[in-house]
Every structure is written in C-alpha cells, then in structure tokens.
Phi, psi and omega in degrees: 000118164323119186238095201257133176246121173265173171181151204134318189308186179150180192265132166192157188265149171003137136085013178265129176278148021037120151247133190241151186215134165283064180286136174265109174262139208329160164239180186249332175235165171333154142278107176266281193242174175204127190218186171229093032103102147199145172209158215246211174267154178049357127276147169322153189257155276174123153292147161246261199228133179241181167211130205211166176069349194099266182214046153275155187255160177226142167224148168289127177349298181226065188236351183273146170101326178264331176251107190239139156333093174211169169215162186262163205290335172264006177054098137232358211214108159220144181247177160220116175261123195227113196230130153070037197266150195247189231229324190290337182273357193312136180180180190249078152312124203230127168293159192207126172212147188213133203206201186191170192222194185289342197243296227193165151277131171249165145235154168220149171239175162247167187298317165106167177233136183262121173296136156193117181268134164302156172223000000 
C-alpha cells in the first residue's frame, strides 16, 4: 500500500510564505496525476493545484499567481510553494496522487497538514 507523508505546514502571518512537501514512495503502478488538496472547517475539501498529462498544471482560481505546483524529476517528491498567503488559505492540506497498473486504478491521500494564516 502506497503510504504518502506531507510536511511543511504551520502558523504564518498575512503575506508570508510555505512550502508544503509530499513524500512519494516507489509505487507498483503508473503515476497520472499529483495534486494538492485542502479543506477547511465546516467546508468541502478543494482542489488547489495538480499536474497531470506529464507536466501539465491545473490551479484553483483563487491560489493562481500565488501557489505553484512541482516535483523532482524521478515523483518521489512534490512540493507547494505558497506565496503571498492570505487568512482564507488557513485549511488542512492534503496530498494526492493517483495512477492505475494493468488491473485497476488507485487514489492515496496523505495525512494531511495544517496551514493557518494569521491576519
């Protein structure tokens, strides 16, 4: 079983930066996509930013220009770099990666980690 670890979270103030980091351990099956994930209290969890196709980005409306997406070249690793942060991104992150072998498709989350922006 694919076991995904996040790290990174934490307390920061208004207009403050993050880096959230994913470890990926070898899978058995393909990698399609890898995203990032957040819900907050009392709301639905979100996409915030994926990569799909091989290196296409996807972003939620309102994390682009501020939150960007990567991995290191073998996906053993994805980060979120969170830039410019607001009182609104405070949420629980969650990682995400999903792929599929000759038999079936998987999804895995991660535990998740918590951001809380300050204002």
């Amino acid at each position: 079983q694919v076991q995904l670890v996040e790290s990174g979270g934490g307390l920061v103030q208004t207009g403050g930066s993050l880096r959230l980091s994913c470890a990926i351990p070898q899978t058995t099956f393909s990698i399609n996509t890898i995203g990032w994930y957040r819900q907050a209290p009392g709301k639905q969890r979100e996409m915030v930013a994926q990569i799909h196709g091989g290196d296409k980005t996807d972003y939620a409306d309102s994390v682009k220009g501020r939150f960007t997406i990567s991995r290191d070249a073998a996906v053993r690793t994805v980060f979120l770099q969170m830039n410019s942060l607001k009182p609104e991104d405070t949420a629980t992150y969650y990682c995400n990666v999903a792929g599929r072998d000759f038999q079936r498709e998987y999804n895995y989350w991660g535990q998740g980690t918590q951001v809380t922006v300050s204002s």
